[in-house]
N, C-alpha and C positions, 0 to 999 in steps of 0.2 A: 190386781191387774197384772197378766205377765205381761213381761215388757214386750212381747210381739204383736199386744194389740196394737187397737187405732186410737186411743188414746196417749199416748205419751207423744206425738206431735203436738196435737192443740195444747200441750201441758207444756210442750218444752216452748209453744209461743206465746204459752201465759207468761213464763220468765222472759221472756225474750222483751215481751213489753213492756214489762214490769222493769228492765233495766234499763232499756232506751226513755225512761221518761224520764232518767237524770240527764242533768245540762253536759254537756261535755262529752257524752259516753258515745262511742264509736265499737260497734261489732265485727270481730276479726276471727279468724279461724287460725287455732291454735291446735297442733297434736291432733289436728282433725276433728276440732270439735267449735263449735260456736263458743267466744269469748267474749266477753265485755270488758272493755277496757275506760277505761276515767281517766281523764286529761290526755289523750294518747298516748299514756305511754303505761300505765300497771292495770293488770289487768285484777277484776272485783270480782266476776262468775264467769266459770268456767261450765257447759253443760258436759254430761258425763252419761252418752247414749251407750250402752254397753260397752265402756270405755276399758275397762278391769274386771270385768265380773256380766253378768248378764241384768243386771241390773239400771236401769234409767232413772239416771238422778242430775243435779247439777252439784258446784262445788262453789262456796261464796269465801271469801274471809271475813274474819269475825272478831270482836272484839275478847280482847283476854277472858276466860274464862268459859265465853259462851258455849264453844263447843262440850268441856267436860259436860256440866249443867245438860245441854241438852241430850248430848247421847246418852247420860247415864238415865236422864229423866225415862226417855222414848227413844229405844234402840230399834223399835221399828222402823221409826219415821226420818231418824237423825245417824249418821254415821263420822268416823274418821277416814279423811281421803286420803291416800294414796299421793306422795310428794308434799303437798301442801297440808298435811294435816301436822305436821311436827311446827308448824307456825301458826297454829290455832283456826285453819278456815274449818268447815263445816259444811259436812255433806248431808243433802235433801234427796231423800228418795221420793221418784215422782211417778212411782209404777206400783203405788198405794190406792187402795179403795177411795181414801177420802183425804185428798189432802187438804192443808191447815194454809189456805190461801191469805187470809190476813198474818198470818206466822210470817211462811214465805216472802211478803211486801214488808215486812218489819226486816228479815234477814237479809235481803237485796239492800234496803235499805243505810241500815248495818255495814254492807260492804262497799257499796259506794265512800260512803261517809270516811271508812279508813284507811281508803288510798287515796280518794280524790284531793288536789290540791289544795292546800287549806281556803285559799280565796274561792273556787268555786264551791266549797261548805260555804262560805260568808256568804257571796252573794246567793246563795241559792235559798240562804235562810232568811235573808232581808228580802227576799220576795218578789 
């Protein structure tokens, strides 16, 4: 897909609601770009519309390791971003033929999980 199709909207509002279906999360525009932030105040995903490169991707944080693991696994699909990548988040490109949507909802996931305040993990896993 280049990134000047019509596809990387509805892609970048698949993540978009992919993040808003965490408790707490509030959408803020950062660096000019739609952010997601957990408990108001750290932000989880950041999207990354030609942000560095001509590329359409987002940028999530991620638990220790996952990023190596993943960009080494698929350097098509997975990259190191730019500022946040020297503290382990992980970049998704989303200007891919096919992307890996149940991946995606695990790595959103992921990064809620390790900023949001510990009480709202608790309550959110008590249900």
């Amino acid at each position: 897909m280049a990134s000047g199709d019509g596809r990387a909207g509805p892609r970048l509002a698949r993540v978009r609601a992919l993040c808003l279906a965490f408790p707490a999360t509030e959408e803020r525009t950062s660096h000019g770009e739609p952010c997601w932030f957990a408990g108001g105040k750290k932000m989880f995903v950041m999207a990354a519309r030609r942000h560095h490169d001509e590329r359409v991707a987002f940028w999530a944080a991620a638990p220790e390791g996952v990023q190596g693991s993943l960009v080494a696994a698929e350097p098509e699909r997975y990259f190191r971003p730019p500022y946040v990548g020297t503290r382990g988040w992980v970049g998704v490109y989303l200007d891919i033929e096919a992307v890996d949507w149940d991946r995606v909802a695990g790595l959103v996931e992921d990064a809620w999980r390790q900023v949001a305040p510990r009480r709202l993990v608790a309550e959110h896993d008590a249900g």
